[in-house]
FIDREN-72593 format. One record per residue (C-alpha): residue number from 1; residue in one letter; chain; x, y, z. Coordinates in Angstrom, 1 decimal. Example, Ala and Ser with C-alpha at 12.3 -4.5 7.8 and 13.67 -1.06 7.14 Angstrom:
<1, "A", "A", <12.3, -4.5, 7.8>>;
<2, "S", "A", <13.7, -1.1, 7.1>>;
***
This chain:
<1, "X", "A", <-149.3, 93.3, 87.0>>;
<2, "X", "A", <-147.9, 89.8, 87.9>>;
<3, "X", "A", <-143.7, 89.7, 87.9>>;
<4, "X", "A", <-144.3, 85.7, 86.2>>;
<5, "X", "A", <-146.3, 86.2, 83.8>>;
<6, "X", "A", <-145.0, 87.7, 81.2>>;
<7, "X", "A", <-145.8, 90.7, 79.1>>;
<8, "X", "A", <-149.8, 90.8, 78.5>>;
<9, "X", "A", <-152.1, 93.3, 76.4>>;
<10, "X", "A", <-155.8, 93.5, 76.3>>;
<11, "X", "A", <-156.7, 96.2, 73.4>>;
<12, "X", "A", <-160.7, 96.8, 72.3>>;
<13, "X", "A", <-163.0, 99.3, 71.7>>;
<14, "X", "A", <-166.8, 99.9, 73.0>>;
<15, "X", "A", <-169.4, 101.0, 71.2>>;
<16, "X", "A", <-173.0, 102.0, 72.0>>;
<17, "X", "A", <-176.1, 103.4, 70.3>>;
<18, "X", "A", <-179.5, 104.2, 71.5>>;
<19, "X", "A", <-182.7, 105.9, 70.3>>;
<20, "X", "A", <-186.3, 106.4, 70.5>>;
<21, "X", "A", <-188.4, 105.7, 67.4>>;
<22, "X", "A", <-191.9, 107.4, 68.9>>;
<23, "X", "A", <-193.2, 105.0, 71.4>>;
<24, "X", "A", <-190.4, 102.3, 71.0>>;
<25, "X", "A", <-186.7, 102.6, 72.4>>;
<26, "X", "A", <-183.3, 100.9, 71.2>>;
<27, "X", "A", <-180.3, 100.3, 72.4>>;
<28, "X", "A", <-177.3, 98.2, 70.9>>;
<29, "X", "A", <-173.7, 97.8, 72.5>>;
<30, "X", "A", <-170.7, 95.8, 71.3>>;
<31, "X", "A", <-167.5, 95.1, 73.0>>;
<32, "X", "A", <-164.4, 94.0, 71.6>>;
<33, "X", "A", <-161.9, 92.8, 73.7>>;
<34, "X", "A", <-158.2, 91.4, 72.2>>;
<35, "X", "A", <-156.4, 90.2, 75.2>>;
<36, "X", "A", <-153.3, 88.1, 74.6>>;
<37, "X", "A", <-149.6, 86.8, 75.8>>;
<38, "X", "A", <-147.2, 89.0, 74.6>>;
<39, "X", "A", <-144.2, 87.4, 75.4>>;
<40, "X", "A", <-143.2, 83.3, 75.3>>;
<41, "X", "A", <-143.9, 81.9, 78.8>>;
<42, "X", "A", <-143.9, 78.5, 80.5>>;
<43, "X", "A", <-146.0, 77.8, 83.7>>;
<44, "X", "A", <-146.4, 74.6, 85.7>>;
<45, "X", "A", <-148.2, 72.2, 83.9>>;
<46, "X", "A", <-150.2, 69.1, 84.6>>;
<47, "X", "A", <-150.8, 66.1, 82.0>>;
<48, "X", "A", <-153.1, 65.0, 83.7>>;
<49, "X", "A", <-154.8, 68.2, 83.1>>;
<50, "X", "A", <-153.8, 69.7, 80.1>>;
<51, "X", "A", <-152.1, 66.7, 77.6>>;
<52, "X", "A", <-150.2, 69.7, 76.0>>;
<53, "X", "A", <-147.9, 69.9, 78.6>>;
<54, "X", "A", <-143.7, 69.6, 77.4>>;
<55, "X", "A", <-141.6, 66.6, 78.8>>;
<56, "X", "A", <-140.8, 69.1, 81.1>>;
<57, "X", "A", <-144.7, 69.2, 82.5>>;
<58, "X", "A", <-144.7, 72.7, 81.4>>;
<59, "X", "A", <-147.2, 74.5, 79.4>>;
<60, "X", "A", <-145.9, 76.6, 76.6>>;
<61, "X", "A", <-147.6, 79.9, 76.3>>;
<62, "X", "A", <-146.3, 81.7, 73.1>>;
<63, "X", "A", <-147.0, 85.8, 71.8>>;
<64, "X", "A", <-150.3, 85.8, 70.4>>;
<65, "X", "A", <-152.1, 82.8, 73.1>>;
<66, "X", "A", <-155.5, 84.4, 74.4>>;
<67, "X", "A", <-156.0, 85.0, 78.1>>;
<68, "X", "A", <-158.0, 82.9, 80.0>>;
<69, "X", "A", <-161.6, 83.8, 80.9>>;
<70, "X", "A", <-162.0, 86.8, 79.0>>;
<71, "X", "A", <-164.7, 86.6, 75.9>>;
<72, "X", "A", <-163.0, 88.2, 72.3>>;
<73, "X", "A", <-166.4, 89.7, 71.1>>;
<74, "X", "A", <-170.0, 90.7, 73.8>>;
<75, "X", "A", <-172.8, 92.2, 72.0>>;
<76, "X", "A", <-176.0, 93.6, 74.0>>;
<77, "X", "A", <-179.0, 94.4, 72.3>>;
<78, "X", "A", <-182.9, 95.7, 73.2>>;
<79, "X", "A", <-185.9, 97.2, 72.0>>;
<80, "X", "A", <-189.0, 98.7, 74.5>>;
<81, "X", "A", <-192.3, 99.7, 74.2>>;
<82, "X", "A", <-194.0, 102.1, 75.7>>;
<83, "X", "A", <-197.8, 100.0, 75.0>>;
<84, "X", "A", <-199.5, 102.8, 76.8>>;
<85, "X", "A", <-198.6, 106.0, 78.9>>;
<86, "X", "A", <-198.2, 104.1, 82.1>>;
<87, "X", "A", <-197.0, 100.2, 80.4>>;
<88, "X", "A", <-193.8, 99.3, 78.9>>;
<89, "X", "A", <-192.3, 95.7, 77.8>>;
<90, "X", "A", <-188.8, 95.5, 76.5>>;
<91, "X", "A", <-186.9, 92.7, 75.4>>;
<92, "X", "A", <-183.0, 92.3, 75.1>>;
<93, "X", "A", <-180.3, 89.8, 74.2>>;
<94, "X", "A", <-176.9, 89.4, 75.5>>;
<95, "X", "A", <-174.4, 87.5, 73.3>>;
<96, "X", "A", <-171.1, 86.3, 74.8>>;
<97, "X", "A", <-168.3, 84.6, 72.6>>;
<98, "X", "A", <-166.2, 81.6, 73.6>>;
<99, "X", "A", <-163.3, 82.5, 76.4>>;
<100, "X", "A", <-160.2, 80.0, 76.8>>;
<101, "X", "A", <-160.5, 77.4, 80.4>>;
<102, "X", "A", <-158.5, 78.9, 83.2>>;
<103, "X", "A", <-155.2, 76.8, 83.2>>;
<104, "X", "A", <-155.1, 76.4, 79.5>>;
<105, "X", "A", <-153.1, 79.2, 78.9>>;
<106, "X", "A", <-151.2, 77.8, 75.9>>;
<107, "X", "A", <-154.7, 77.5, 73.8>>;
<108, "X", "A", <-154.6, 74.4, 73.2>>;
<109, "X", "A", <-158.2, 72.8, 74.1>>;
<110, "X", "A", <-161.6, 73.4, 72.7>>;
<111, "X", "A", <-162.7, 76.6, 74.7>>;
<112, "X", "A", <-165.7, 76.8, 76.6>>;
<113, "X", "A", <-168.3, 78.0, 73.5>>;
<114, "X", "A", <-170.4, 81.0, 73.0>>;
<115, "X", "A", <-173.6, 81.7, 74.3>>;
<116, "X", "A", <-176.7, 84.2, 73.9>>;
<117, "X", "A", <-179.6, 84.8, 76.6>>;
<118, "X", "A", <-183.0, 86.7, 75.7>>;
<119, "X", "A", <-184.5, 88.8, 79.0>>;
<120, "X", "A", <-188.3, 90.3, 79.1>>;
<121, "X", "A", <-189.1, 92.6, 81.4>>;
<122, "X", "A", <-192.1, 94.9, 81.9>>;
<123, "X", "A", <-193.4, 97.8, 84.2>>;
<124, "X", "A", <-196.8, 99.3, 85.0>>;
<125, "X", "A", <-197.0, 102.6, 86.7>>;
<126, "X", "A", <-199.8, 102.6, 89.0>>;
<127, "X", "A", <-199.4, 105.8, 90.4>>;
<128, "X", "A", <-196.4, 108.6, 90.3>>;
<129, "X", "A", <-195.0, 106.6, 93.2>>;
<130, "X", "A", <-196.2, 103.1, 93.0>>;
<131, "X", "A", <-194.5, 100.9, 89.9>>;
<132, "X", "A", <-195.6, 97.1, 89.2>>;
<133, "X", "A", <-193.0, 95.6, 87.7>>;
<134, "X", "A", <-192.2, 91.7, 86.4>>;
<135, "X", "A", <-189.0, 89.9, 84.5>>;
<136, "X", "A", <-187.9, 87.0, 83.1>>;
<137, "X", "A", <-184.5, 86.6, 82.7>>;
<138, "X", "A", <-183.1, 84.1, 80.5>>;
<139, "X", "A", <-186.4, 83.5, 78.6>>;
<140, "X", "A", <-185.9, 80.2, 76.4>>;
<141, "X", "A", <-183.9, 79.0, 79.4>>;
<142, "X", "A", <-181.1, 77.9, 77.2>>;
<143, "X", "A", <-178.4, 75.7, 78.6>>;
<144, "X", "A", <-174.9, 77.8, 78.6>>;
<145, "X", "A", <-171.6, 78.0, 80.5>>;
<146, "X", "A", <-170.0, 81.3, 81.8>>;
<147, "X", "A", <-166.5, 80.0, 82.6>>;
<148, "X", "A", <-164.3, 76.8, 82.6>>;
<149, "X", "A", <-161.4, 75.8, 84.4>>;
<150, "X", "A", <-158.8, 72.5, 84.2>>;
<151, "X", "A", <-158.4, 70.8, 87.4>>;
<152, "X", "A", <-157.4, 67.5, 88.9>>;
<153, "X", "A", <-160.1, 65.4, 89.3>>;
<154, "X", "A", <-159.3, 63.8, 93.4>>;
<155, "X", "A", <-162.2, 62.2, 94.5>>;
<156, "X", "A", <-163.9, 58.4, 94.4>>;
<157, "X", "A", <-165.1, 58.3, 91.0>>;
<158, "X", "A", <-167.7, 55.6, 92.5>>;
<159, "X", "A", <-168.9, 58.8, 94.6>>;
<160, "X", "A", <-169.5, 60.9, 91.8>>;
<161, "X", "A", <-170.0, 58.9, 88.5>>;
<162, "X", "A", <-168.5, 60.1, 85.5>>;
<163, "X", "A", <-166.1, 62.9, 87.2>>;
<164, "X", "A", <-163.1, 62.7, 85.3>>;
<165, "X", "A", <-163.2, 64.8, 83.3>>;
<166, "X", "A", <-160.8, 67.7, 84.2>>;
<167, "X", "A", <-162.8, 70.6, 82.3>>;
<168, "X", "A", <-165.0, 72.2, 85.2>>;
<169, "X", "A", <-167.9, 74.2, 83.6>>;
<170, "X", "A", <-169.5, 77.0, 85.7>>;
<171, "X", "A", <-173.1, 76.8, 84.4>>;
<172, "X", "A", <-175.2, 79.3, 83.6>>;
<173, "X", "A", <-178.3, 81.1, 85.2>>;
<174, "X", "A", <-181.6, 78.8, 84.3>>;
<175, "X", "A", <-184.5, 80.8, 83.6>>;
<176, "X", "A", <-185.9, 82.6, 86.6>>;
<177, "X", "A", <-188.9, 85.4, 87.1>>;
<178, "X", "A", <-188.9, 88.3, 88.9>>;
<179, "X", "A", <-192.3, 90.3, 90.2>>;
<180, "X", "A", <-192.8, 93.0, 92.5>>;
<181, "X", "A", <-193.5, 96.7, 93.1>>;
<182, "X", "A", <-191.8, 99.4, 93.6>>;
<183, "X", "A", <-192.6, 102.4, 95.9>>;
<184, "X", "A", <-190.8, 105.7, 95.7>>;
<185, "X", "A", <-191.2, 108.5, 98.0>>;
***
């Protein structure tokens, strides 16, 4: 626990289901996560920053505020299918919600928003020790962000045009394909 930062709670549940309908399997996980300020807190601010800062160049945190960096809702769903005894494609989706930028702890900009990703992936088995095996993950290659933090902006803004704006986004994966075999002995 940190002695300056108040009192915090994170309270959720997790829940998971799975099956196999014949040939084709399931799966379907949630996660809650409620993780909030408990008590009222001020840390160092910076309006140059955060423009929510007190005349003291605090920022107010107050019971309630969400934590930084940590999604509310995640949900994780796929479905495979065994196409034959030896071949198997599956498809699954992860869903993240928004989560607050590191350094706004007092809520008070837009956070960084919600995203979902779709992964394929299949497998041949060759033989009982020899697997093919092939996967894209982020399939539609959709444009997301996986964490966000306010900073000063210090540099030339001549050396890197339009940087100043103080909401660093940490981008996520593109799309990318995987292919290989697998040998087990």
């Amino acid at each position: 626990f940190f002695q300056n930062a108040g009192d915090t709670q994170r309270v959720g549940l997790d829940a998971d289901l799975r099956g196999r309908i014949g040939r084709v399997s399931w799966f379907a996980s949630y996660g809650l996560v409620d993780a909030t300020f408990e008590s009222p807190l001020e840390l160092p601010g910076n309006v140059e920053v955060n423009d929510a800062t007190n005349s003291d160049g605090q920022l107010e945190v107050q019971p309630g505020d969400r934590l930084a960096g940590i999604p509310r809702h995640s949900f994780k769903t796929g479905v495979g299918i065994a196409v034959t005894p030896e071949w198997d494609v599956a498809l699954e989706t992860i869903v993240s919600s928004s989560r607050i930028f590191l350094g706004d702890e007092g809520n008070d900009q837009l956070p960084v928003g919600g995203y979902g990703v779709a992964n394929f992936r299949s497998s041949y088995q060759l033989t009982d020790t020899v697997q093919l095996f092939a996967r894209v993950d982020n399939l539609f290659d959709s444009d997301y962000e996986t964490f966000g933090l306010l900073a000063e902006v210090e540099i030339e803004l001549n050396e890197v045009p339009n940087a100043d704006d103080p909401r660093f986004l940490s981008p996520g994966a593109p799309r990318s394909g995987f292919a290989g075999i697998r040998v087990q002995f």
